[in-house]
Backbone atoms as SQL, in Angstrom:
CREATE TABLE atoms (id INTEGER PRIMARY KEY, chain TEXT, resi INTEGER, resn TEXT, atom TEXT, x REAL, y REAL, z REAL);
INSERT INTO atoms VALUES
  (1, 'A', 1, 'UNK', 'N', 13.850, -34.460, -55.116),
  (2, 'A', 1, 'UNK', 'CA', 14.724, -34.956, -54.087),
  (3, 'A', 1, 'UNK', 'C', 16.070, -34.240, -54.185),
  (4, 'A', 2, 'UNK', 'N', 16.512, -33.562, -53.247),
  (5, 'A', 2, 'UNK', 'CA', 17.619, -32.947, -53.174),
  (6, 'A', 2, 'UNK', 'C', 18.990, -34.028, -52.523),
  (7, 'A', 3, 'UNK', 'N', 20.074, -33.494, -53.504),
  (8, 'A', 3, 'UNK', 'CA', 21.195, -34.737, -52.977),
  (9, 'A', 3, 'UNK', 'C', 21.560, -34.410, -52.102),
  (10, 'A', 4, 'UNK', 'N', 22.318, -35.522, -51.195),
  (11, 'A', 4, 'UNK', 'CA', 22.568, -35.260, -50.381),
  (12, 'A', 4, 'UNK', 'C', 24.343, -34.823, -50.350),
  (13, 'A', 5, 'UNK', 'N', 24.715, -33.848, -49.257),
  (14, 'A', 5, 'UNK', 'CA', 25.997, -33.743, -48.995),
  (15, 'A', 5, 'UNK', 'C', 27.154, -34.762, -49.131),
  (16, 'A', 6, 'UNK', 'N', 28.316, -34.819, -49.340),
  (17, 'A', 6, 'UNK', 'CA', 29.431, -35.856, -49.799),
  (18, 'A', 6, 'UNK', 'C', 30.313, -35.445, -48.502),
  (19, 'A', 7, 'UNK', 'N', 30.730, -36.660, -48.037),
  (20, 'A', 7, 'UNK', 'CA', 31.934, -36.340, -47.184),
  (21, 'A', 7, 'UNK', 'C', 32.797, -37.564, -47.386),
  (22, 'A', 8, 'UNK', 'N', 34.267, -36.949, -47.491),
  (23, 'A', 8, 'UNK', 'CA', 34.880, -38.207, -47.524),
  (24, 'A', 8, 'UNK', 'C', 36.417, -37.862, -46.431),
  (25, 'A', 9, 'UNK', 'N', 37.209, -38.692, -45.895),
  (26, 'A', 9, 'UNK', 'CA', 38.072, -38.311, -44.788),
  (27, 'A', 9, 'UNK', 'C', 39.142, -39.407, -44.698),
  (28, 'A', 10, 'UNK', 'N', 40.089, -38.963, -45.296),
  (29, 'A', 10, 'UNK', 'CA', 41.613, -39.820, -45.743),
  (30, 'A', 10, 'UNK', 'C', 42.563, -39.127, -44.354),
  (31, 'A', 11, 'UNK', 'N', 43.052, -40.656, -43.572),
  (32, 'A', 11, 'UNK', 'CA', 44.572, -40.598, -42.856),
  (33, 'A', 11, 'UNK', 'C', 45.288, -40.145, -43.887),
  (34, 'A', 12, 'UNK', 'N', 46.303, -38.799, -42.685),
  (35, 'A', 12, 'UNK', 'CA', 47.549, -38.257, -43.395),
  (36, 'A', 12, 'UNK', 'C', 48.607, -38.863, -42.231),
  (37, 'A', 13, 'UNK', 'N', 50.013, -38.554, -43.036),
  (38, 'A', 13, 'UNK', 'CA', 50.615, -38.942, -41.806),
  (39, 'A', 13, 'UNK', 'C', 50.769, -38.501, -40.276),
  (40, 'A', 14, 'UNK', 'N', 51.039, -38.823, -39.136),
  (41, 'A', 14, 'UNK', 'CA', 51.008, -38.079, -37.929),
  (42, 'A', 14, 'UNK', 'C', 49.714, -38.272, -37.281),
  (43, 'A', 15, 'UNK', 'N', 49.250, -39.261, -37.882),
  (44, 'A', 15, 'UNK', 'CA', 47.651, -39.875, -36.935),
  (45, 'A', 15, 'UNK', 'C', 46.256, -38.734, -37.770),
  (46, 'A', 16, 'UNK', 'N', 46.853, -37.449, -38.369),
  (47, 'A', 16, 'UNK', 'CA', 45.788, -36.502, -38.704),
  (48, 'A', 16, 'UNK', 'C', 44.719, -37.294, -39.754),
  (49, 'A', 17, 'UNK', 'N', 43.788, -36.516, -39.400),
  (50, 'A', 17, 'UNK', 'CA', 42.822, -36.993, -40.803),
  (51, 'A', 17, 'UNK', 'C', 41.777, -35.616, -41.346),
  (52, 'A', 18, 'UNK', 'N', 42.104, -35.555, -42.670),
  (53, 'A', 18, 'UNK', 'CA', 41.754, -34.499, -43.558),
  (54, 'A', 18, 'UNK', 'C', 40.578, -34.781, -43.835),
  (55, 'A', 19, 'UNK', 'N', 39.268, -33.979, -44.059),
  (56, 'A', 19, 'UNK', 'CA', 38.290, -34.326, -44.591),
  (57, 'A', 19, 'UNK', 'C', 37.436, -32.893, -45.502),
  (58, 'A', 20, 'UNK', 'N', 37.288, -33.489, -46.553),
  (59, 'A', 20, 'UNK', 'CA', 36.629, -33.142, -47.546),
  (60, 'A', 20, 'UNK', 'C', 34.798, -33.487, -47.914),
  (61, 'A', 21, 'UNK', 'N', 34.300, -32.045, -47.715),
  (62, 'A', 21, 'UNK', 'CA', 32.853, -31.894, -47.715),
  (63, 'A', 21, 'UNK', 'C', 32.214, -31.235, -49.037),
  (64, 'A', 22, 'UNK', 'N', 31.166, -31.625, -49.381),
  (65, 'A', 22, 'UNK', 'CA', 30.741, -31.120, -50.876),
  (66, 'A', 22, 'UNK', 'C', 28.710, -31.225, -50.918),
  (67, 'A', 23, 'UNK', 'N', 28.446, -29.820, -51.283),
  (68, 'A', 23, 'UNK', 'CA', 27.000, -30.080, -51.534),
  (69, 'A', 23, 'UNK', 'C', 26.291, -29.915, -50.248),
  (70, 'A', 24, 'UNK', 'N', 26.787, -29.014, -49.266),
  (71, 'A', 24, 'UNK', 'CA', 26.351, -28.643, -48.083),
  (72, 'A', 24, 'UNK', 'C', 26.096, -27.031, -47.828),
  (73, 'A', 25, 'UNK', 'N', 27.468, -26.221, -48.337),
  (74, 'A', 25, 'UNK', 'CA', 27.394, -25.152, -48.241),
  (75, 'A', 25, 'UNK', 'C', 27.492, -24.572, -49.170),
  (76, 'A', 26, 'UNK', 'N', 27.355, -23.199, -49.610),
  (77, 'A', 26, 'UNK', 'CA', 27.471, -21.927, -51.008),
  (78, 'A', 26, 'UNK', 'C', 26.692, -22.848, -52.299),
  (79, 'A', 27, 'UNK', 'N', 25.801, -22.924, -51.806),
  (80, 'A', 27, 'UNK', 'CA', 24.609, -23.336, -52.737),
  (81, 'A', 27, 'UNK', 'C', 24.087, -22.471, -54.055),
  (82, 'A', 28, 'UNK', 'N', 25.029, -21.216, -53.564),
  (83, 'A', 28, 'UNK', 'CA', 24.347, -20.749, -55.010),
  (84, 'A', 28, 'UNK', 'C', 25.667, -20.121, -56.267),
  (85, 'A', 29, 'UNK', 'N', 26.755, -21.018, -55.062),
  (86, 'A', 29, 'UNK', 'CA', 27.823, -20.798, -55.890),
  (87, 'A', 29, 'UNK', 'C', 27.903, -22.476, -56.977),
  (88, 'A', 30, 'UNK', 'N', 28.141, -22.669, -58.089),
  (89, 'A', 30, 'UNK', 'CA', 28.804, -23.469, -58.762),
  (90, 'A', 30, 'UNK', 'C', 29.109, -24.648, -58.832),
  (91, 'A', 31, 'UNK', 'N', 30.119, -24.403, -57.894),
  (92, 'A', 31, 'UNK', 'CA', 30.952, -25.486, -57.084),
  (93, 'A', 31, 'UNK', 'C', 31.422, -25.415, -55.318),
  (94, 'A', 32, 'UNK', 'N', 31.555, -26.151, -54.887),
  (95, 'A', 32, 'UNK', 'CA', 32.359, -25.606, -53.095),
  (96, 'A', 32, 'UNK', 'C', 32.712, -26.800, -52.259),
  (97, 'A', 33, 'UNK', 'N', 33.776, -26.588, -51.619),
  (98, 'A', 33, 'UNK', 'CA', 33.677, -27.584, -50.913),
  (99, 'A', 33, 'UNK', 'C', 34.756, -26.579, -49.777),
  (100, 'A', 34, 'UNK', 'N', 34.433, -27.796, -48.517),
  (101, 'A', 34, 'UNK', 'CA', 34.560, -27.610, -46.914),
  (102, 'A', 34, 'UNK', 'C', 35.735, -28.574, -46.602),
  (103, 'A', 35, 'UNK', 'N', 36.943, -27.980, -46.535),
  (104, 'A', 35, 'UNK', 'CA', 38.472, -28.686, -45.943),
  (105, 'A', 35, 'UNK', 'C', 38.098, -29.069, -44.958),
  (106, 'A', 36, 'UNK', 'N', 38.375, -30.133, -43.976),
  (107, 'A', 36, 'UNK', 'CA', 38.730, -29.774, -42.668),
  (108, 'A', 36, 'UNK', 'C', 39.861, -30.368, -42.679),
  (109, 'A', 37, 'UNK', 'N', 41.115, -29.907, -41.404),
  (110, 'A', 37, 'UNK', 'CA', 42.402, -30.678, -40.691),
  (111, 'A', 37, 'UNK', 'C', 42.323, -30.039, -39.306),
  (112, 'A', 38, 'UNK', 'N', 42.233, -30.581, -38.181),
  (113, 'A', 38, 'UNK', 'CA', 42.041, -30.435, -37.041),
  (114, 'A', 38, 'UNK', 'C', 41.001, -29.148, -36.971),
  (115, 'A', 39, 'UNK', 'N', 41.606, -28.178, -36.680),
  (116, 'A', 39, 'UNK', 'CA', 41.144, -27.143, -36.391),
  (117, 'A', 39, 'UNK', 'C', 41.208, -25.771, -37.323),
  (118, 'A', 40, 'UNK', 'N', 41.491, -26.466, -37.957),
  (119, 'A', 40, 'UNK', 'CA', 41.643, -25.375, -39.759),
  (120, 'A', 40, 'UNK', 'C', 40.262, -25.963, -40.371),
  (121, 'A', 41, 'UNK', 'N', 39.457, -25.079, -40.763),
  (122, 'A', 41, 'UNK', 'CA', 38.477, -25.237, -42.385),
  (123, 'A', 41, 'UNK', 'C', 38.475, -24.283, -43.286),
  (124, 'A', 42, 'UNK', 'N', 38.649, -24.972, -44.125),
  (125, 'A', 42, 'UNK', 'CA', 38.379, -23.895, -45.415),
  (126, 'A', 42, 'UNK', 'C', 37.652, -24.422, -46.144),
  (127, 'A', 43, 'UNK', 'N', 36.390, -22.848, -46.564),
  (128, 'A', 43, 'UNK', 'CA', 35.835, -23.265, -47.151),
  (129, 'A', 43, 'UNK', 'C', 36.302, -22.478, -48.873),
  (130, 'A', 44, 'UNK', 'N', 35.884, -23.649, -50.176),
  (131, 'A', 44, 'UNK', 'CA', 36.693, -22.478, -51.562),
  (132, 'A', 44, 'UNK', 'C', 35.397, -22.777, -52.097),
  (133, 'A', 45, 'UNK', 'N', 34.961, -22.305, -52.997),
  (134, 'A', 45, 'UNK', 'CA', 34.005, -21.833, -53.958),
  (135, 'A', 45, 'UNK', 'C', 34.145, -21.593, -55.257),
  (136, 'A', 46, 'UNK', 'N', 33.668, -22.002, -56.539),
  (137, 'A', 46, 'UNK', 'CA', 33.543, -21.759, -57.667),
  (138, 'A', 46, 'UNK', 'C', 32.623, -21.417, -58.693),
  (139, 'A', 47, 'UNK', 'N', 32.156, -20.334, -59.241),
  (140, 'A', 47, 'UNK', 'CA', 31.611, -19.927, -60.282),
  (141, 'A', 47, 'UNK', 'C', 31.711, -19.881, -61.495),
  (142, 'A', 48, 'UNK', 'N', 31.225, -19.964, -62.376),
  (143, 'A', 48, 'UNK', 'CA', 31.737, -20.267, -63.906),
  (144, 'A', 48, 'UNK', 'C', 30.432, -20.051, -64.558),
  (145, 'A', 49, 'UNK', 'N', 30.953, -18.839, -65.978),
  (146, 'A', 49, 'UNK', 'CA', 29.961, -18.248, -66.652),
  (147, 'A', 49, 'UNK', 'C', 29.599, -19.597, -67.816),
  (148, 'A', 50, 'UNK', 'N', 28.486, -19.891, -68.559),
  (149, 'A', 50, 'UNK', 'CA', 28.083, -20.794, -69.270),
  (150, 'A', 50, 'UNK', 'C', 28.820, -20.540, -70.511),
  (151, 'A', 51, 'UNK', 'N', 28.944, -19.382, -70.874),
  (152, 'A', 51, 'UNK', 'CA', 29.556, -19.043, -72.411),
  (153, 'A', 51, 'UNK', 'C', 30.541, -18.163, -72.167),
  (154, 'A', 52, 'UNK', 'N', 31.603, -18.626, -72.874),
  (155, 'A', 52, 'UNK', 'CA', 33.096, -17.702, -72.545),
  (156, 'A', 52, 'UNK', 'C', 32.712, -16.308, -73.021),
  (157, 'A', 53, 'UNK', 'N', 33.776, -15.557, -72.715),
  (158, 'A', 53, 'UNK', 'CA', 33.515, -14.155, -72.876),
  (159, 'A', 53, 'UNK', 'C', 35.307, -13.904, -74.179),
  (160, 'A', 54, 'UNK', 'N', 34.875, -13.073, -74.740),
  (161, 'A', 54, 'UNK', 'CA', 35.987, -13.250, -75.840),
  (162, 'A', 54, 'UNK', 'C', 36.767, -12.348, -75.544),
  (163, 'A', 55, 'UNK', 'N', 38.148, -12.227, -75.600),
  (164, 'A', 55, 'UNK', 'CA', 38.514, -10.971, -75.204),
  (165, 'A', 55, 'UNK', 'C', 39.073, -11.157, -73.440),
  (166, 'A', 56, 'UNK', 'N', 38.796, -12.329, -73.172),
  (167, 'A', 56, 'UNK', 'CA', 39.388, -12.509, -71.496),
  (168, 'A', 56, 'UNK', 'C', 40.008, -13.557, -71.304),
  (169, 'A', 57, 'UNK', 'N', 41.232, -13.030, -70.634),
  (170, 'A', 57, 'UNK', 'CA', 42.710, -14.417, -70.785),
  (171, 'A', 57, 'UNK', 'C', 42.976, -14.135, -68.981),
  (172, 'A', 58, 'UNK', 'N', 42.429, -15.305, -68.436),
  (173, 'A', 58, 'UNK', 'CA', 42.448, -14.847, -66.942),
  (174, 'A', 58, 'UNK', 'C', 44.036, -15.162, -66.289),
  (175, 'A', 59, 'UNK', 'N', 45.055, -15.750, -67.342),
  (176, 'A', 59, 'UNK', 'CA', 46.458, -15.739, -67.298),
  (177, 'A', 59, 'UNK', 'C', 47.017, -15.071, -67.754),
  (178, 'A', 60, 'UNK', 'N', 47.210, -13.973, -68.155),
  (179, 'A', 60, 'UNK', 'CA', 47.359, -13.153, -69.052),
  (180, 'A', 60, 'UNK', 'C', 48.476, -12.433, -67.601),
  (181, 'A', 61, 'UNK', 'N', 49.883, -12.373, -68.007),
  (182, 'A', 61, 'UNK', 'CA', 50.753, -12.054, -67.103),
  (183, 'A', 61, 'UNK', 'C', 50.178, -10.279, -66.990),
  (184, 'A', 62, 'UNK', 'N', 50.493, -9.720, -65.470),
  (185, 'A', 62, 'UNK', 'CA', 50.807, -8.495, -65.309),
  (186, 'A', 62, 'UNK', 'C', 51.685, -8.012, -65.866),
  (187, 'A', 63, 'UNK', 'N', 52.551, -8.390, -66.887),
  (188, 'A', 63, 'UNK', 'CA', 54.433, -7.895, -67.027),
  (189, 'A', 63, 'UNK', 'C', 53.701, -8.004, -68.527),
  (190, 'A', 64, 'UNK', 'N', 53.020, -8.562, -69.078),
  (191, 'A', 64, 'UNK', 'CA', 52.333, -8.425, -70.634),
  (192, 'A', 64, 'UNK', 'C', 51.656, -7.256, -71.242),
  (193, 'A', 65, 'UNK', 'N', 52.151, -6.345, -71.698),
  (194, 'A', 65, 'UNK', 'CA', 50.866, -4.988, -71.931),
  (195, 'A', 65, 'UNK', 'C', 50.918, -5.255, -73.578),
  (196, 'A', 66, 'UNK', 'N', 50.542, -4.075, -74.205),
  (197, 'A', 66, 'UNK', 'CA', 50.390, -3.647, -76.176),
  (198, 'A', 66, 'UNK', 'C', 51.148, -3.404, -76.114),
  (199, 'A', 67, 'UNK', 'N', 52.294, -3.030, -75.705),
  (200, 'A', 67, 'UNK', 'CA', 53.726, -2.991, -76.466),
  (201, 'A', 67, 'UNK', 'C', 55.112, -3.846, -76.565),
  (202, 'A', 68, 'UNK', 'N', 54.598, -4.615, -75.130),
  (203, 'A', 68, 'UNK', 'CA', 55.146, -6.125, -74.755),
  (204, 'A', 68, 'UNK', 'C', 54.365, -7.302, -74.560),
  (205, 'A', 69, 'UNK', 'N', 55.472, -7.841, -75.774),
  (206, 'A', 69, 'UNK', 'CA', 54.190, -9.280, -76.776),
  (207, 'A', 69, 'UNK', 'C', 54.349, -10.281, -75.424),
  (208, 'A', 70, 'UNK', 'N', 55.763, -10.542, -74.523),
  (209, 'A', 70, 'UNK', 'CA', 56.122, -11.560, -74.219),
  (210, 'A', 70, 'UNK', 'C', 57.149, -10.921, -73.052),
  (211, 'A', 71, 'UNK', 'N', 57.145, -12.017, -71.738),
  (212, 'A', 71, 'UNK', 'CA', 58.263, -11.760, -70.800),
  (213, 'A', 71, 'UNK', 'C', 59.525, -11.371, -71.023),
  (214, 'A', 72, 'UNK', 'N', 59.967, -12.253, -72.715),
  (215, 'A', 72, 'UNK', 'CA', 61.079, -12.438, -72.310),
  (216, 'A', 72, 'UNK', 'C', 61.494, -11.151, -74.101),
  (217, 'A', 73, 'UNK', 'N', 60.410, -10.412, -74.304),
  (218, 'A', 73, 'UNK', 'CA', 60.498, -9.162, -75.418),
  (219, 'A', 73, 'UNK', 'C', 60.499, -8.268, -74.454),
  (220, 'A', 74, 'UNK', 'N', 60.609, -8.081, -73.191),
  (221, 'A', 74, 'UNK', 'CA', 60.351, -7.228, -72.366),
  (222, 'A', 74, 'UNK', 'C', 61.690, -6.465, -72.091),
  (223, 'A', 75, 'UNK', 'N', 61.522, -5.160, -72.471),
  (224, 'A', 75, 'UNK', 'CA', 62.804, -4.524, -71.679),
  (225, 'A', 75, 'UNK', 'C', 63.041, -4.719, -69.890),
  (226, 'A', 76, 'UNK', 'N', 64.441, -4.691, -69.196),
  (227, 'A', 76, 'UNK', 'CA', 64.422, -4.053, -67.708),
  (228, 'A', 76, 'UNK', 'C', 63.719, -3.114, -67.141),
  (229, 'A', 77, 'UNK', 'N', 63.678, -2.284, -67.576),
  (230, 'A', 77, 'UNK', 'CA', 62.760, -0.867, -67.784),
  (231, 'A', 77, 'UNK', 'C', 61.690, -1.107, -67.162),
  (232, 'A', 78, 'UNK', 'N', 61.012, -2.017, -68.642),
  (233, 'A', 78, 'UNK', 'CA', 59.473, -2.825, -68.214),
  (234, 'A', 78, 'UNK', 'C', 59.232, -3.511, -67.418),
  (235, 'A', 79, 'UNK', 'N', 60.395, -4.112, -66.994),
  (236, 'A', 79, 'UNK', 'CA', 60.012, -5.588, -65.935),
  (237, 'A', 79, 'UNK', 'C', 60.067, -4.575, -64.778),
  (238, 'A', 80, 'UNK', 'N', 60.925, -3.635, -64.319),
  (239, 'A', 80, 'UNK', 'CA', 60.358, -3.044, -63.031),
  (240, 'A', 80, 'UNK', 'C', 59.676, -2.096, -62.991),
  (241, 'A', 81, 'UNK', 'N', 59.150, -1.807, -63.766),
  (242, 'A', 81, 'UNK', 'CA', 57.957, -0.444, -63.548),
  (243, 'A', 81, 'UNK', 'C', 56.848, -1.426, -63.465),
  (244, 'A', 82, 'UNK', 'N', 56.818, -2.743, -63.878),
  (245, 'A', 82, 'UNK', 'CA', 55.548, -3.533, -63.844),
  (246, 'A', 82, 'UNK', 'C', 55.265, -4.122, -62.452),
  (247, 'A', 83, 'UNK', 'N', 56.688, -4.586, -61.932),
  (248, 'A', 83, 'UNK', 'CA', 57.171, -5.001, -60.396),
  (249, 'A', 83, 'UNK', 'C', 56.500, -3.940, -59.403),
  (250, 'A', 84, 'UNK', 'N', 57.005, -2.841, -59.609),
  (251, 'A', 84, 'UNK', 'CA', 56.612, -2.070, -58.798),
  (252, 'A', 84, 'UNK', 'C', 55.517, -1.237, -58.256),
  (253, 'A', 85, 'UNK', 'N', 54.394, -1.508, -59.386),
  (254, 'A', 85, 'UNK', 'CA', 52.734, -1.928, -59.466),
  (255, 'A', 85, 'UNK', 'C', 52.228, -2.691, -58.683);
């Protein structure tokens, strides 16, 4: 038996009403769900590997390289040659 789709749809202010859909679409993604507000939808999606991978910091600032530990060890220099990337 396959589940069924989730919808749920909360008043915002201004009479609108937002609604949130799940288990309908990107089935072979993860996770997903379907915004709606009037005439806007979005749909977002999520994937996720079972076992971390070592060696991957998906926050890991652009302005961070091997010779700068930290934002704030960072020369001027560094901060705009990194900016300007």
């Amino acid at each position: 038996m396959k589940p069924e789709p989730i919808t749920v749809s909360v008043e915002i202010s201004g009479g609108k009403t937002i609604s949130f859909e799940t288990g309908k679409l990107a089935k072979q993604a993860h996770g997903s769900a379907v915004v709606r507000l009037g005439e806007n939808t979005v749909l977002a999606t999520a994937v996720a590997n079972p076992e971390p991978r070592t060696g991957i910091d998906f926050f890991r600032s652009p302005l961070t390289t091997a010779n700068t530990r930290t934002l704030a060890d960072a020369s001027p220099a560094a901060l705009s040659s990194a900016k300007a990337a």
